[in-house]
N, C-alpha and C positions, 0 to 999 in steps of 0.2 A: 598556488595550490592546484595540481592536478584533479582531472576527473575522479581518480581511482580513491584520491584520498577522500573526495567530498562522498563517496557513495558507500564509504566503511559501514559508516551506520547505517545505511537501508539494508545492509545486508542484514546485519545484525537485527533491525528491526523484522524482516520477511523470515529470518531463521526461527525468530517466536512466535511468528502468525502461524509459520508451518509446525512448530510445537502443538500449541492450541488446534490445527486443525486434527495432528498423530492424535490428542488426547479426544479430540472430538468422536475420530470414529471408534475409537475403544469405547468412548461413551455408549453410543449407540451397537456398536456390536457385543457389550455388556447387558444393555437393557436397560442402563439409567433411565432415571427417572425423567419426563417429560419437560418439568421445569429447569433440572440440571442442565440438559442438550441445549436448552436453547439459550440461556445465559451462557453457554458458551459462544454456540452461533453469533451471539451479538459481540462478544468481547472479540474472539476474531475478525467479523465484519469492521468491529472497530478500530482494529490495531490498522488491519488492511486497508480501511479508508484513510486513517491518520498518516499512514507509509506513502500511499496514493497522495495526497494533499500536499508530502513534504518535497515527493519528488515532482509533482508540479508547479509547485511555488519555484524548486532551484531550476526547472528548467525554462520557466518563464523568465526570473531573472535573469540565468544565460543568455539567452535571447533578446534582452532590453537590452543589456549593458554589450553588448555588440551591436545592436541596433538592427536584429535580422526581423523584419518584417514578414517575410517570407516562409519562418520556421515556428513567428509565432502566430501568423495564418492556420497553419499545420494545425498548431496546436488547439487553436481556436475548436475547427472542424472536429478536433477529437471529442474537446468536451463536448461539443453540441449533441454528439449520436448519442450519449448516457441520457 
């Protein structure tokens, strides 16, 4: 299985976070209500984390199952700056 196949779904997962964020500022450029905006803000932050999470689990196990130490260094370094 190719890269391009495993990453179908992230697209499709980032197409609905970018949905959610379109509907987000019509929220606010609406005037919605206070409570509305921000139960969105969370379901986007969540979808976004959850996309985040899925693409660094497959790219750690890339990187085990080659045995690159070196790339999951890299990666180490990323997470640490959050």
């Amino acid at each position: 299985m190719n890269e391009d196949c495993r990453m179908d779904d992230v697209i499709v997962r980032l197409k609905k976070v970018n949905g959610q964020v379109q509907a987000l500022m019509r929220m606010i450029e609406g005037g919605e209500e206070c409570d509305k905006v921000l139960t969105q803000f969370l379901a986007a932050k969540a979808a976004l984390d959850n996309t985040y999470s899925l693409v660094l689990n497959r790219n750690l196990q890339n990187c085990l199952n080659r045995q690159d130490a070196g790339s999951v260094e890299k990666i180490i370094k990323l997470i640490s700056k959050q």
